[in-house]
C-alpha positions in Angstrom: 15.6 -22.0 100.6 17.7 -20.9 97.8 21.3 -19.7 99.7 23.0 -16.9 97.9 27.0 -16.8 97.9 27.9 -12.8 97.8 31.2 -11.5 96.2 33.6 -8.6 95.7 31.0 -7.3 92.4 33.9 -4.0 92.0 36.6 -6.8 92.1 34.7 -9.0 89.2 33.6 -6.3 87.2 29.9 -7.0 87.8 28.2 -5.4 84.8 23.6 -6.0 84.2 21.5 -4.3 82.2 17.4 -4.7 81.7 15.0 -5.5 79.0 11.7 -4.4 80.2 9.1 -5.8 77.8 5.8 -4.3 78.3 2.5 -3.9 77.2 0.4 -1.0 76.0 -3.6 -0.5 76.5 -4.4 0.6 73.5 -7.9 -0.7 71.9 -6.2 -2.1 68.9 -3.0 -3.8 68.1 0.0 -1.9 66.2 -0.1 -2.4 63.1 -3.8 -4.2 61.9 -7.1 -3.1 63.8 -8.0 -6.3 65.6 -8.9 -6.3 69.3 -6.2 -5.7 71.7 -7.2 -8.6 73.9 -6.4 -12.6 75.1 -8.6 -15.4 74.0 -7.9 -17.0 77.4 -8.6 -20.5 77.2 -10.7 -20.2 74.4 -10.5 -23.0 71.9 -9.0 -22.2 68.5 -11.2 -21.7 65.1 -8.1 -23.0 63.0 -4.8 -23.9 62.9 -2.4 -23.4 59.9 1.4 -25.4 59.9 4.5 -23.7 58.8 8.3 -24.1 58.6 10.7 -21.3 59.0 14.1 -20.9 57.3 17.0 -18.5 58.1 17.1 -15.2 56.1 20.4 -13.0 55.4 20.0 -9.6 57.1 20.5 -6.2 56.3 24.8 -6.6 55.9 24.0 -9.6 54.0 25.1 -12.0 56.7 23.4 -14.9 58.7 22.3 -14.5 62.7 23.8 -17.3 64.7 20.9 -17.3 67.0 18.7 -18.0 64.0 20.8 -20.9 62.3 20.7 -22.6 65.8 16.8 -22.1 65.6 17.2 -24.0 62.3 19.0 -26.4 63.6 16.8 -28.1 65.8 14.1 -28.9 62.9 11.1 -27.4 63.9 8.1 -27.2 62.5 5.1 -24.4 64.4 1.4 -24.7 64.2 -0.2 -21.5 64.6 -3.9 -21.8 66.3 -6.4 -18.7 65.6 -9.4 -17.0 66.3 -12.0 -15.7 63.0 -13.5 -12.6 64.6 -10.2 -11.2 66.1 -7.3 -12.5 63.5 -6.8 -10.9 60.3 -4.8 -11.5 57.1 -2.2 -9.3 58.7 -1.3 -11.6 61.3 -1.4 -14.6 59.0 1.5 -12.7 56.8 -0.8 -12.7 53.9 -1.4 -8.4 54.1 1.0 -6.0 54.6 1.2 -3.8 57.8 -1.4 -1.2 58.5 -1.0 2.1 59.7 0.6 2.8 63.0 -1.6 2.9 66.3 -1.4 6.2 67.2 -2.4 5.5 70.4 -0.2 3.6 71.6 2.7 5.4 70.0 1.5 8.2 72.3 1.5 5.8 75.2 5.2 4.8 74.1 5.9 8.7 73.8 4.8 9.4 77.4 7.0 6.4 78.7 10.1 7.8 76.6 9.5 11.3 78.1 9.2 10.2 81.8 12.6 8.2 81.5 14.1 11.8 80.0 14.9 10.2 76.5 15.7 12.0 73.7 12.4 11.5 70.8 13.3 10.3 67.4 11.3 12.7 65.3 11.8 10.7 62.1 10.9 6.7 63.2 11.6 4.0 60.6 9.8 0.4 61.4 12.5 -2.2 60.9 12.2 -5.8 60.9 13.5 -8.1 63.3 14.6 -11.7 62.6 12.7 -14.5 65.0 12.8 -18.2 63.8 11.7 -19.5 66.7 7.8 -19.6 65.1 6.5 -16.7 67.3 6.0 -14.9 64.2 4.4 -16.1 61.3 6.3 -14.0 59.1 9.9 -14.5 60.8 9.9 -11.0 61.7 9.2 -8.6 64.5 8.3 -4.8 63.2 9.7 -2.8 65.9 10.8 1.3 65.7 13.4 3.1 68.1 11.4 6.3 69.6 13.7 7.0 72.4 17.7 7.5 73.0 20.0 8.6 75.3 17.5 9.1 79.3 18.0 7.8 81.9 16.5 6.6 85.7 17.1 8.0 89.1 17.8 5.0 91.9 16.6 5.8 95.7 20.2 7.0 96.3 20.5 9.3 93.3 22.8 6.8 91.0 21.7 7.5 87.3 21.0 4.5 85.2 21.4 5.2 81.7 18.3 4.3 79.1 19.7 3.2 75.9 16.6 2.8 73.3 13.4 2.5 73.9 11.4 0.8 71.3 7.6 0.7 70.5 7.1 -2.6 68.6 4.5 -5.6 68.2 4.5 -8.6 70.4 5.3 -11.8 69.5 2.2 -14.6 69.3 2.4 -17.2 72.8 3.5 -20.3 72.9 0.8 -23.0 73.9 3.0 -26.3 74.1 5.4 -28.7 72.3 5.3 -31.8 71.2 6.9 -34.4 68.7 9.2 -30.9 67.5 6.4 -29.1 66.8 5.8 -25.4 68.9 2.2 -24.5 69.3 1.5 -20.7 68.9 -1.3 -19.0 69.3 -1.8 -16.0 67.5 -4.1 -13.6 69.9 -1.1 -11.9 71.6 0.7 -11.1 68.1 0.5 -7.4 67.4 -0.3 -6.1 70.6 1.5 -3.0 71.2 4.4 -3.1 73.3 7.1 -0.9 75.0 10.8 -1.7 74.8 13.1 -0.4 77.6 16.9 -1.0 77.4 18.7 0.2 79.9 22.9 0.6 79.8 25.4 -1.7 81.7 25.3 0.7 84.8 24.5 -1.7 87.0 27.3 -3.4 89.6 25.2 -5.0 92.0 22.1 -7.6 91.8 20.3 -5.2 94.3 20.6 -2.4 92.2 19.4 -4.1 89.7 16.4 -5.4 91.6 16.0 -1.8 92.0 16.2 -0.5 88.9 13.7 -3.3 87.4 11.3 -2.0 90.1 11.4 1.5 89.4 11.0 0.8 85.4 8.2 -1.3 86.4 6.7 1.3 88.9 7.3 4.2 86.2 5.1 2.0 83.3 2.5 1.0 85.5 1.8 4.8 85.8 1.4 5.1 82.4 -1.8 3.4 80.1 -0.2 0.0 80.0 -2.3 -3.4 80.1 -2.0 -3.7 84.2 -2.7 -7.8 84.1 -0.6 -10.9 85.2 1.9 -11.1 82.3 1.9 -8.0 80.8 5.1 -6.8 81.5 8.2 -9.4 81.0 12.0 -8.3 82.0 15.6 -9.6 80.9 18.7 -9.2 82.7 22.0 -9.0 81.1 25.0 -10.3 83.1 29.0 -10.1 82.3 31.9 -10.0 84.7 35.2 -8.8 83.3 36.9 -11.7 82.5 33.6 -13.2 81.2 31.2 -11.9 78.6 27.2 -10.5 77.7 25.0 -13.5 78.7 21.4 -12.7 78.6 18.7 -14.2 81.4 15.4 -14.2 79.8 12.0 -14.7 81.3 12.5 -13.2 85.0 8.8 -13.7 86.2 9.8 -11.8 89.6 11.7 -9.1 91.1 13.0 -11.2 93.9 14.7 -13.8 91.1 17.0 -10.8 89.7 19.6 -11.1 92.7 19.7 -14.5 93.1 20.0 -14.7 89.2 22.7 -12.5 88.7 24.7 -14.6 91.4 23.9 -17.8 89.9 25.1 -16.3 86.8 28.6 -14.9 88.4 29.2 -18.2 90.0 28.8 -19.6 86.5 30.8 -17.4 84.4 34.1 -17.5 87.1 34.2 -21.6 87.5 34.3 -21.3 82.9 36.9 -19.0 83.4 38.7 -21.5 85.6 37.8 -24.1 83.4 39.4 -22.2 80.9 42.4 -21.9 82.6 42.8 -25.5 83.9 42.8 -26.4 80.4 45.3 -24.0 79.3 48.0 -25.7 82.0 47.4 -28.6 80.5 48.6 -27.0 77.4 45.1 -28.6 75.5 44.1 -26.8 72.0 40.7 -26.8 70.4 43.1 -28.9 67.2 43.2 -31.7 70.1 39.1 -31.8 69.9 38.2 -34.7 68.1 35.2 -33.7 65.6 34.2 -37.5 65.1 32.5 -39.8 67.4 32.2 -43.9 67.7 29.4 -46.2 67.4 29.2 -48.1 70.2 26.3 -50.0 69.6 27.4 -53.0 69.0 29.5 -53.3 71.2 27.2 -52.2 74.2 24.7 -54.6 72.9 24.5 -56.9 76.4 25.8 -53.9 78.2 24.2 -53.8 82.3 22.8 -50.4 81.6 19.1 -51.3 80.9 18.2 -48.3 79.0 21.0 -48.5 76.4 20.3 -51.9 75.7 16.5 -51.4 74.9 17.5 -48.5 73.0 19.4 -50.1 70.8 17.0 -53.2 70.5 14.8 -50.3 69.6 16.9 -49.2 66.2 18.6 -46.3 68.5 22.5 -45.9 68.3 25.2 -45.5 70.9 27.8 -42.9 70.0 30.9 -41.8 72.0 33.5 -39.5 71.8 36.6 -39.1 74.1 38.5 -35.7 75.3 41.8 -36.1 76.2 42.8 -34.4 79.3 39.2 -33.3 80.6 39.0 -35.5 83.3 37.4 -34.0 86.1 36.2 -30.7 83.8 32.3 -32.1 83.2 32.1 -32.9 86.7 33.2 -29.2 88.0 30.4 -27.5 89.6 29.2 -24.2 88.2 25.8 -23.1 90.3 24.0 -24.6 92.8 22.7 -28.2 91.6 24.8 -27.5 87.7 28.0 -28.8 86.9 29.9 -28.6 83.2 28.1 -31.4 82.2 24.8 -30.2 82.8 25.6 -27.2 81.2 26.6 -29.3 77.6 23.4 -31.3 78.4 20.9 -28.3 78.5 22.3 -27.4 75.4 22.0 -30.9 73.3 19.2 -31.0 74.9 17.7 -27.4 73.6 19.2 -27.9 69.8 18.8 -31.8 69.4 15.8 -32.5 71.3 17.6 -35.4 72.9 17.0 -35.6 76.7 20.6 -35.9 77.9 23.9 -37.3 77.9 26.4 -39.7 79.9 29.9 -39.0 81.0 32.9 -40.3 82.5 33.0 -37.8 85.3 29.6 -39.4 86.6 29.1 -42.2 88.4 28.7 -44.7 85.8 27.4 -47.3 88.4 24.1 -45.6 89.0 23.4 -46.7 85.1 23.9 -49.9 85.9 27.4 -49.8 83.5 29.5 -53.1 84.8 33.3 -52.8 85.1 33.2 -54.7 82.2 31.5 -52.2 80.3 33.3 -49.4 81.2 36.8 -51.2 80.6 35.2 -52.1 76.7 33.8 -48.0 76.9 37.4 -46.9 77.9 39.2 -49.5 75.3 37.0 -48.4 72.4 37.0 -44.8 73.1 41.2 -45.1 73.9 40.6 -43.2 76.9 42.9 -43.1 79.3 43.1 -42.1 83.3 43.2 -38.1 82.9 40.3 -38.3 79.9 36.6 -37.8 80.0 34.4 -40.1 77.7 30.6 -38.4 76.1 28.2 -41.1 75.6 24.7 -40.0 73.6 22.0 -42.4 73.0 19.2 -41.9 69.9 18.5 -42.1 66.2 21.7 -41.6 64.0 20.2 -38.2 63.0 19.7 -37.6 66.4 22.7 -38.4 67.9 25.0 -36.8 64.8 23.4 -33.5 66.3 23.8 -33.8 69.7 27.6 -34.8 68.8 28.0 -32.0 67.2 26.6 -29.5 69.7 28.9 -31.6 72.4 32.1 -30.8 70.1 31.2 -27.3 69.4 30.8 -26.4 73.7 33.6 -28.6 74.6 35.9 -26.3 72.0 34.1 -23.3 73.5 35.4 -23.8 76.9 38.9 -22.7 75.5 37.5 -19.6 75.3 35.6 -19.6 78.5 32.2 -18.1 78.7 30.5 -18.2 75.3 27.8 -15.2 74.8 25.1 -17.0 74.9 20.4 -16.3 75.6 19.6 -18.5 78.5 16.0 -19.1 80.1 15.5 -18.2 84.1 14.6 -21.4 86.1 12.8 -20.9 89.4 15.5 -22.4 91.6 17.7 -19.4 90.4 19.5 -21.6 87.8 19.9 -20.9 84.1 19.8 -23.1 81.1 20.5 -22.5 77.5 17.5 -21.4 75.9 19.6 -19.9 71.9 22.6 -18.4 71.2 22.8 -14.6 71.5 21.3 -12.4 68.7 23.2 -10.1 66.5 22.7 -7.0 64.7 22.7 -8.8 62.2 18.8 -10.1 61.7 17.7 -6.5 61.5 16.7 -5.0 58.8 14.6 -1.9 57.4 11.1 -2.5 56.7 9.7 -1.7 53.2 6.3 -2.1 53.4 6.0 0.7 56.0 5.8 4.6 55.8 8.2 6.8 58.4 6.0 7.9 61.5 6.6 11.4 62.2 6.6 12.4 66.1 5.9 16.1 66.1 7.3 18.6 68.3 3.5 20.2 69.3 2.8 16.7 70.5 5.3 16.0 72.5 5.4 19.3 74.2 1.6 18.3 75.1 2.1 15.2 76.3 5.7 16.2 78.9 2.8 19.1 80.2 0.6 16.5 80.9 3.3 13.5 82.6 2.2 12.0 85.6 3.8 12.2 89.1 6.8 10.2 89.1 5.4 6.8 91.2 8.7 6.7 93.8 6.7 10.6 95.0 3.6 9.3 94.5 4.4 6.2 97.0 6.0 8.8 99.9 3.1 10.9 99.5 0.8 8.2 100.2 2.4 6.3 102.5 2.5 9.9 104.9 -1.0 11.0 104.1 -2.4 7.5 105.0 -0.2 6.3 107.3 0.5 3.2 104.9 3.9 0.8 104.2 5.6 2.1 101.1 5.4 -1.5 100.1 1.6 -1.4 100.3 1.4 1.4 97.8 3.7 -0.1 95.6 1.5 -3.3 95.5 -1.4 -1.1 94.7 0.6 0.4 92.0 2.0 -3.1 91.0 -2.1 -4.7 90.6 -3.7 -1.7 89.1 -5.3 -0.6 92.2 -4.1 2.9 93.1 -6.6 4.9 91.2 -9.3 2.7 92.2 -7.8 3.6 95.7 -8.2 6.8 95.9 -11.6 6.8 94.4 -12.4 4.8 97.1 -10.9 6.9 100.2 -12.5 9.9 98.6 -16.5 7.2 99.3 -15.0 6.3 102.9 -12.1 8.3 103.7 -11.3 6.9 107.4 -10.3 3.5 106.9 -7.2 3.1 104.4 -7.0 -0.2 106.5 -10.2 -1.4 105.4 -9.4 -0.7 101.2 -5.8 -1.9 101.0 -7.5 -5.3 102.6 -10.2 -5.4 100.6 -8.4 -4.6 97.1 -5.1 -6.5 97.7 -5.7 -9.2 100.5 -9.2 -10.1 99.9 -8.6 -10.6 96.3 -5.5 -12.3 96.6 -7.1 -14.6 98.9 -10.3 -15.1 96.7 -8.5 -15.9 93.6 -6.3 -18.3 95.3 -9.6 -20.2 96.0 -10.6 -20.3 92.0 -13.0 -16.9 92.3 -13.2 -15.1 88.9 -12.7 -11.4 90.9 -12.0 -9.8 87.6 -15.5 -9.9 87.0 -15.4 -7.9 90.2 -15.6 -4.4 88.4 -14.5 -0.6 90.0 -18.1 0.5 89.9 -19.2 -2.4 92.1 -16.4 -1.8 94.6 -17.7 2.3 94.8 -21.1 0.3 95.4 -19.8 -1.5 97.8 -17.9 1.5 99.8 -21.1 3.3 99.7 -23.5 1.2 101.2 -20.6 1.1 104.1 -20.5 4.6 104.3 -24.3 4.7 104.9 -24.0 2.1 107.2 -26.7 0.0 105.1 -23.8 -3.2 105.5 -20.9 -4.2 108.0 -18.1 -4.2 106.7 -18.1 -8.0 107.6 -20.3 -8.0 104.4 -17.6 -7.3 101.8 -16.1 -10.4 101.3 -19.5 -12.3 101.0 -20.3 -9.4 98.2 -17.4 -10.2 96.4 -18.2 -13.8 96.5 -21.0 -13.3 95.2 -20.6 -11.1 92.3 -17.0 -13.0 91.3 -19.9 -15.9 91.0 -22.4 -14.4 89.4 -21.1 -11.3 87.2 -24.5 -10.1 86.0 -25.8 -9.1 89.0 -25.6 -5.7 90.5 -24.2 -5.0 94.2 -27.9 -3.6 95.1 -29.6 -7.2 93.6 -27.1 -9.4 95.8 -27.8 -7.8 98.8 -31.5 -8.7 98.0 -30.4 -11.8 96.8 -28.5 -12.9 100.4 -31.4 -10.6 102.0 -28.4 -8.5 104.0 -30.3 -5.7 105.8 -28.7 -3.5 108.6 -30.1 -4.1 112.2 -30.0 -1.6 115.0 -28.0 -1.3 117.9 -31.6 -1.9 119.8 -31.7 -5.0 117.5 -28.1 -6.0 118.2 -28.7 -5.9 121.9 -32.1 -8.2 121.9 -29.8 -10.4 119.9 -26.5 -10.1 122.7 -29.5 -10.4 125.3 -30.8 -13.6 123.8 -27.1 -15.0 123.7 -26.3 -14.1 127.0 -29.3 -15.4 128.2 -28.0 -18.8 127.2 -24.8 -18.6 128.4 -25.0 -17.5 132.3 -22.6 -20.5 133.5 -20.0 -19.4 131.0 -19.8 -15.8 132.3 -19.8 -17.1 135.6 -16.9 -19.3 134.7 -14.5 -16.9 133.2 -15.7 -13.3 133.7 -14.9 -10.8 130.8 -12.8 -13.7 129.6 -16.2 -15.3 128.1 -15.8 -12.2 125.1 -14.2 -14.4 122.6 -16.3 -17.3 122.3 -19.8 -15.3 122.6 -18.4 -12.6 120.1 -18.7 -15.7 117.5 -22.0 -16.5 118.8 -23.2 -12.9 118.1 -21.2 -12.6 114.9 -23.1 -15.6 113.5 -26.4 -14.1 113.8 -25.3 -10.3 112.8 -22.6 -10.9 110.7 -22.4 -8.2 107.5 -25.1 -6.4 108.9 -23.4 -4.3 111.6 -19.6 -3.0 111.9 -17.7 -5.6 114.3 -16.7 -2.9 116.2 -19.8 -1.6 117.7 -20.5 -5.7 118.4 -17.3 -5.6 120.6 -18.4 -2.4 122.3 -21.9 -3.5 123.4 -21.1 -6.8 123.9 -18.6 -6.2 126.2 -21.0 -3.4 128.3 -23.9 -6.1 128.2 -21.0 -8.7 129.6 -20.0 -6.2 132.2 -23.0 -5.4 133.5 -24.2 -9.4 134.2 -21.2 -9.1 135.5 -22.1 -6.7 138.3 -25.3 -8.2 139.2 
């Protein structure tokens, strides 16, 4: 259990804002006509290698985020598919027209988050060398300025831009500094939502990333495991914009934005330790030692088979740091793990050693720290790096070490930083700029015309916050079971459903949530479960030709064996209904069998001859009437 430390968020300045990345269902992708669909597992028909280089932007400057991307010497193999990738994705043909659904789809989404509509939109192109674009750009458009988002207790959350762009393609693995991509997901049409620093507590935030989600999943958006990805931005006042990408679940944002405060208050006290000290960035040292030789014989297996290996031993002392790399900044994350996540990300080096540690778990002798400390002149109120790897290798990491060592004189660096599941953070780039953006000139303005949008706000649907009260009364259901509904794509299937068999909600919310939670947890393909077959399904209960005991056999079934209609299983497993006249010769016969039971324990004996009966009658007859005449039949042996 992850245990959450709570502070004064008015006294810290607490600021978040939300990225809300999310798909659109459009039949095509944005800007070439290829399917708008995942591959799945589906093995590649090529592959194609490329290397990405850093490209000024529009004000004629470098990105940092993109020269760190550089940095690490990459290289990307792209895997594809030849009947659903074209040239277009392959950066070998220019953009194609605009899909005009899913700007419409994007136009609905702006209007039901009250943004102002950019009647002129101009594609740009957004800098990405990271490899998840063949081309090293992202064509995205503003459409939307300016709305805004009503919380539960009426606090307005300001929208800032909402975007329609293309999605980047998804990353499959890495290995020997090479990133797999495959190329399916690039282009399909997504939605942008960027909401304003309103937000002062993680709750609220929570909130807010619900109610965006809630509001899209209204709207034609692709309603799968995925689909929709969200950032959180975090500052305090005395800190600075660090973004937390890749938050896979509502209940993360809280315990992420604490994580995050916790962080960004121990660098500010880092920062001011050092300043007592009366340290500069000047007293930084920008070279490091070799220590191989040296360390040759050293205890510390590891080191020495490096360096039997061809590896090198570098080291590089900061003078009054003692104690700093060692300081605790989240749960389970000090300094120094903070400096190692980053070597780790840029250099591809797995980690470093430091003073603050104890250096006897490596197996490091006193002798070999004395010869570490005489080489290194450090002294009692220092802090000693050691990095282990090729000299390429370790000149990098170095490097990276110096350059976050010199930013803790500063005290929280704006940084990108990847969402762990244990509520943690780790540096995942440094923080993109305006400047990688740049207009695109291969591509037309899109002109959003006042007719259509005054078509589509008469045509918005309920807002889903109403939707979910209105529900939850006229059914008698938890809020948070609509919301689940609304979460898996269910609702309109839903009520479809109560509109086949309208007097058990009970029955549906099971069978469409629990039931097929439950069945994919066991490996059951229930997408190929389709609507139709769950109207089928509902049907056959309504004319009591099934129990309802039946369903999740069905399900089985058809998850199993997709080509088969709901009419042809029931054949297939030979599920007929019986009569209550039947259902009685059957309790009869059970009975029968079980006189000294009865005798035993009275009505008591209901529980274990239920399953008897159930066995024999099971799908075939509502449980319910079972209950009822067993218990009568019971009652009246009973008597006798």
């Amino acid at each position: 259990m992850i245990i959450v430390e709570k502070y004064d968020y008015k006294k810290i300045g607490l600021k978040c804002g939300l990225e809300i990345h999310q798909q659109l269902d459009s039949k095509t992708k944005l800007f070439c006509r290829c399917q708008n669909k995942l591959q799945g597992t589906r093995a590649p028909d090529f592959t194609l290698k490329r290397f990405m280089r850093p490209v000024l932007g529009e004000m004629g400057t470098y990105d940092e985020a993109m020269l760190t991307e550089y940095e690490k010497g990459m290289s990307i193999i792209y895997e594809g598919y030849n009947d659903v990738i074209c040239t277009y994705e392959l950066d070998e043909t220019p953009p194609f027209q605009c899909n005009n659904d899913a700007r419409r789809i994007a136009l609905e989404v702006a209007l039901l988050l009250n943004a102002n509509i950019i009647e002129e939109m101009h594609v740009c192109r957004k800098n990405y060398l990271d490899g998840s674009v063949p081309c090293g750009f992202q064509r995205t458009m503003i459409l939307g300025k300016d709305g805004y988002i009503n919380l539960e207790n009426g606090k307005k959350i300001g929208i800032d831009i909402l975007c329609l762009e293309e999605d980047a393609a998804r990353k499959i693995k890495t290995e020997n500094k090479i990133n797999y991509f495959r190329l399916d997901r690039l282009g399909i049409p997504l939605v942008e939502v960027t909401t304003d620093p309103d937000i002062n507590d993680p709750q609220e935030c929570r909130e807010c990333a619900e109610r965006l989600g809630l509001l899209l999943w209204t709207t034609n958006v692709k309603k799968v495991l995925g689909s929709i990805r969200q950032d959180v931005n975090v500052s305090i006042k005395e800190g600075t914009r660090i973004e937390i990408k890749g938050v896979q679940k509502l209940d993360w944002i809280p315990v992420l934005i604490n994580h995050e405060v916790s962080r960004q208050l121990k660098l500010v006290e880092i920062k001011e330790e050092i300043e007592k000290k009366n340290l500069s960035p000047k007293d930084i040292p920008n070279k490091s030692i070799d220590l191989s030789k040296v360390m040759a014989k050293t205890n510390c297996g590891f080191i020495v088979k490096g360096i039997k290996s061809g590896k090198k031993l570098f080291g590089i002392n900061f003078k009054g740091f003692k104690g700093i790399f060692g300081k605790k900044l989240m749960e389970d994350y000090r300094f120094g793990t903070e400096v190692a996540s980053k070597v780790k990300s840029i250099s591809g080096l797995k980690g470093l050693i430091h003073s603050d540690e104890d250096l006897k778990k490596y197996k490091f002798s006193d002798s070999d720290i004395k010869i570490l400390k005489s080489f290194l002149k450090s002294e009692n109120d220092d802090c000693f790096v050691l990095v282990l790897g090729t000299k390429k290798d370790v000149d990098r990491a170095m490097n990276v070490v110096v350059n976050r060592v010199k930013l803790a004189f500063k005290g929280v660096p704006p940084e990108t930083r990847r969402a762990l599941e244990n509520g943690n953070t780790d540096f995942l780039r440094e923080l993109h700029g305006g400047a990688r953006l740049y207009p695109d000139t291969d591509s037309k303005a899109i002109i959003n015309k006042l007719e259509e949008i005054k078509e589509i706000k008469n045509n918005l649907p309920n807002y889903p916050w109403i939707t979910i009260k209105e529900y939850s009364k006229k059914y008698k259901m938890e809020e948070r079971q609509i919301k689940e509904l609304i979460f898996t794509g269910n609702l309109n299937l839903f009520k479809n459903l109560m509109e086949i068999y309208p007097n058990n909600p009970v029955l549906i919310v099971t069978t469409l949530l629990e039931t097929k939670k439950a069945l994919r947890r066991d490996g059951k393909e229930v997408d190929h479960i389709k609507n139709t077959d769950y109207k089928d399904i509902f049907s056959l209960l309504k004319k009591k030709e099934i129990g309802k005991e039946a369903i999740e056999e069905l399900m089985i079934f058809k998850a199993d064996s997709p080509e088969l209609t709901i009419q042809q299983i029931i054949k297939k497993l030979m599920i007929k209904t019986i009569s209550i006249e039947d259902l009685n010769t059957i309790i009869q016969k059970i009975i029968d069998n079980s006189i000294e039971l009865i005798k035993k324990k009275g009505i008591r004996a209901m529980g274990p001859l239920m399953g008897e009966v159930m066995k024999e009658v099971r799908g075939r007859i509502d449980g319910k009437i079972v209950s009822e005449e067993l218990k009568k039949i019971i009652n009246n042996k009973i008597k006798e």
